[in-house]
C-alpha positions, -999 to 999 in steps of 0.1 A, spaced: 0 0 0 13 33 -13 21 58 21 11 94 12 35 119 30 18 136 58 30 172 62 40 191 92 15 218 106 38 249 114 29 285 135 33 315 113 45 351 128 11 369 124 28 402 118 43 380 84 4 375 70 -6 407 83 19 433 89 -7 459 101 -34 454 124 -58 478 107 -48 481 76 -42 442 69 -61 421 95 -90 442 102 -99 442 65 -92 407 56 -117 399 84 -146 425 69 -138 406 39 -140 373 49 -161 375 77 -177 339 71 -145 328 87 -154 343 121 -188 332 113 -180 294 113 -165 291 150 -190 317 164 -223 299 148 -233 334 134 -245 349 109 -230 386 110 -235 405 80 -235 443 71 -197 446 85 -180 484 85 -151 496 94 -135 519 121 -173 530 137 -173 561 159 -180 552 189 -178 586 216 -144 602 203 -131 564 201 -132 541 167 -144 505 166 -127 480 140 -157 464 131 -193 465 135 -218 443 124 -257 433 127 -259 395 138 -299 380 121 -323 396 146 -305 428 136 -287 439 171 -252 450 170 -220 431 177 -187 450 179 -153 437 172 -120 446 184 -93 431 170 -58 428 191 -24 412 172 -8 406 201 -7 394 240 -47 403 253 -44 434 278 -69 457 300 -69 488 278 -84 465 252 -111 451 277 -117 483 289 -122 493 250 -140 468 248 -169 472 272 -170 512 262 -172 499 227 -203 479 238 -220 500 261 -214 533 235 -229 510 205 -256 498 225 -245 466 210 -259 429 220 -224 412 218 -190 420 214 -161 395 200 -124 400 207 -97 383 187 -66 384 203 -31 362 194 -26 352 232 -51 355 260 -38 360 292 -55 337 317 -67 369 339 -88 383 309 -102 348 299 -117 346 336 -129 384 329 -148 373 300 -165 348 311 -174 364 346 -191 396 316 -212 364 305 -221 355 335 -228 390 347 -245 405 316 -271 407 292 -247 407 264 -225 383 250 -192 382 250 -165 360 225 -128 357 232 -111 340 201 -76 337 198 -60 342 162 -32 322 146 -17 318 116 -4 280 102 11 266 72 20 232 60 53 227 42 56 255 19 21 265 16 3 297 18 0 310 55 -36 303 64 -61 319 98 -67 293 123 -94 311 149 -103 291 180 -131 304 208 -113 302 243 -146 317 261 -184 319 248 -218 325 264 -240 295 267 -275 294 288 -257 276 311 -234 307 322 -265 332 321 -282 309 342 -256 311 367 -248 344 365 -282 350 372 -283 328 403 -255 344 414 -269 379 410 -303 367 431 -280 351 456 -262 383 460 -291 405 462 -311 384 487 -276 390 510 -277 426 504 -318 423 516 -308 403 545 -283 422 560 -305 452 556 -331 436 574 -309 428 601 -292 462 606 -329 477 611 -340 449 634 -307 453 655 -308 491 655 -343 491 676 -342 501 709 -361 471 722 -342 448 701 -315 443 736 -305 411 733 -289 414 701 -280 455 698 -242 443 696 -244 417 666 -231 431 633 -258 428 607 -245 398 583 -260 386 552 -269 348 565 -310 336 574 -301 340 615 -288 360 639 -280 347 677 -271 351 710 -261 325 741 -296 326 766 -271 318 793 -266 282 789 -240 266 765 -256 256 737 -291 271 739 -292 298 716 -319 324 708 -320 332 676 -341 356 653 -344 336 617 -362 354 586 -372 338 552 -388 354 525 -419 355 536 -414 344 572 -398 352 603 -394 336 641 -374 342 674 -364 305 686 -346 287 718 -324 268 697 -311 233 711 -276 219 700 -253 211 726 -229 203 695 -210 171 686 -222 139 699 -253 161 716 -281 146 703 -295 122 736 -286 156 756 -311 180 735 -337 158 734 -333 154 776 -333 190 777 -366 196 751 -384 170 770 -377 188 803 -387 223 788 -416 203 769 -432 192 807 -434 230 812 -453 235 780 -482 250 797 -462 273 821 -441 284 794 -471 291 771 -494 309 791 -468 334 793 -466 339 757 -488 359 738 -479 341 708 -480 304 693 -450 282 705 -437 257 676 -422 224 694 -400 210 676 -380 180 685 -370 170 653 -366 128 657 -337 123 634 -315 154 640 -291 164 663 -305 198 669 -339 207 684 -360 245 690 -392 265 704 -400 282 679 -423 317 677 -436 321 639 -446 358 627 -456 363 591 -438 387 571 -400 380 558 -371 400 541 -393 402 508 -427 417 524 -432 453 513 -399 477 534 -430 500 546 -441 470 559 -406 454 576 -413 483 609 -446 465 618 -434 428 615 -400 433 633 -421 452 661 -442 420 664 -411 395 662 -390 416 689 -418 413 711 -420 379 703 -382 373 708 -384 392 742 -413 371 755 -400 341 746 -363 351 762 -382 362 798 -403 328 801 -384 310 793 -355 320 819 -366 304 852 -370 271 836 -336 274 820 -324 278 853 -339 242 863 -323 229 835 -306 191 849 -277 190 819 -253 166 813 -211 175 816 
């Protein structure tokens, strides 16, 4: 069987195909923009040159098939932050839907840059790194590869991410209120954090009380967990609290929640109030009154049975 040579693929100095970034590459790419249109799965068309965009020009604009505008900046060398920066001023002055940058080597810190834009914007972004190959003594020919792309994927977290983010932000503004009232005592000194609870000690290691807020729901507890290897010990000590049920109750104005929670380590008392980080802010004043009260009565009944308390070592 006849062997047919099988030639060698070599790298080409991109400044030897195109020895001027603007004058050379930018309009080979206008003129064969099918190229970029393969690896991107695009279909750009209507492609000009040098755009204004503010007192800045843009190497290439184009309309992708729903018509929105995608800018490219082209880069012939090592990728850098005055190109990114370019980049996103190109976007946001074009009002554009995507922007692609085509650089020869993508530094690592700008690939994660891009991809974070993806995750973080509406628009799409495209980093594709530029080379040029010949084999043997052929003519020098583009080879174009995406290093970073949007997908659903990435908006989808990027979008997670931005809720998770927000409902922090909510949280800790719920706290910083609730803490900043003057009847809120027990837990003035705690610094408003972005988590579901806030808590103090009652006084006894390992029984906590503890204001909790959902979205739509809040609660002052006596939370039970004696930590590691506790769980015999915190269901001794919510029995004994549970044979004062009644005492404990008919101090309360509110409905106590028992929970014992067979199966888990932990166990709580829980006061319910309805209303969480996501009820109207007009109405956050009214609900936090109700749930420091509740936190307040809870903490002053209670405290003598606390006291009785027969705990292990």
């Amino acid at each position: 069987m006849t062997q047919h040579p099988i030639g060698k693929l070599q790298r080409v100095s991109l400044r030897e195909v195109w020895k001027h970034e603007a004058r050379d590459f930018t309009q080979w790419l206008q003129d064969n923009i099918d190229v970029l249109n393969d690896i991107l799965d695009l279909n750009l068309v209507n492609v000009d040159r040098e755009q204004s965009a503010g007192s800045f020009s843009v190497d290439l604009v184009a309309e992708d098939e729903g018509g929105g505008t995608v800018i490219i900046e082209n880069q012939l060398e090592k990728s850098n932050h005055d190109h990114l920066g370019k980049l996103i001023t190109y976007l946001t002055a074009m009002s554009a839907r995507a922007a692609v940058w085509i650089v020869s080597e993508p530094r690592p810190e700008h690939v994660a840059a891009i991809a974070w834009l993806n995750e973080s914007s509406s628009a799409d972004f495209f980093l594709v790194k530029v080379e040029a190959v010949r084999i043997g003594e052929s003519p020098a020919a583009p080879l174009l590869t995406v290093i970073v792309r949007p997908s659903q994927e990435t908006k989808t977290v990027g979008h997670q991410k931005k809720e998770l983010a927000e409902r922090h932000d909510i949280r800790r503004a719920w706290w910083a209120q609730l803490v900043a009232r003057s009847e809120a005592k027990l837990h003035a000194h705690i610094t408003p954090g972005q988590y579901s609870w806030i808590g103090v000690s009652s006084g006894t290691r390992g029984l906590n009380l503890n204001y909790v807020v959902t979205q739509d729901e809040c609660g002052a507890e006596l939370y039970i967990d004696r930590g590691k290897d506790s769980d015999a010990e915190n269901k001794r000590i919510f029995d004994q609290l549970y044979e004062a049920r009644e005492e404990i109750e008919q101090a309360l104005p509110e409905q106590l929640s028992w929970e014992r929670m067979d199966g888990r380590r932990a166990c709580r008392i829980r006061i319910s109030i309805p209303g969480g980080y996501r009820s109207p802010d007009e109405d956050w004043e009214a609900i936090q009154t109700r749930l420091v009260a509740a936190m307040n009565g809870l903490d002053q009944a209670l405290k003598p049975h606390l006291k009785k308390l027969r705990l292990g070592s």
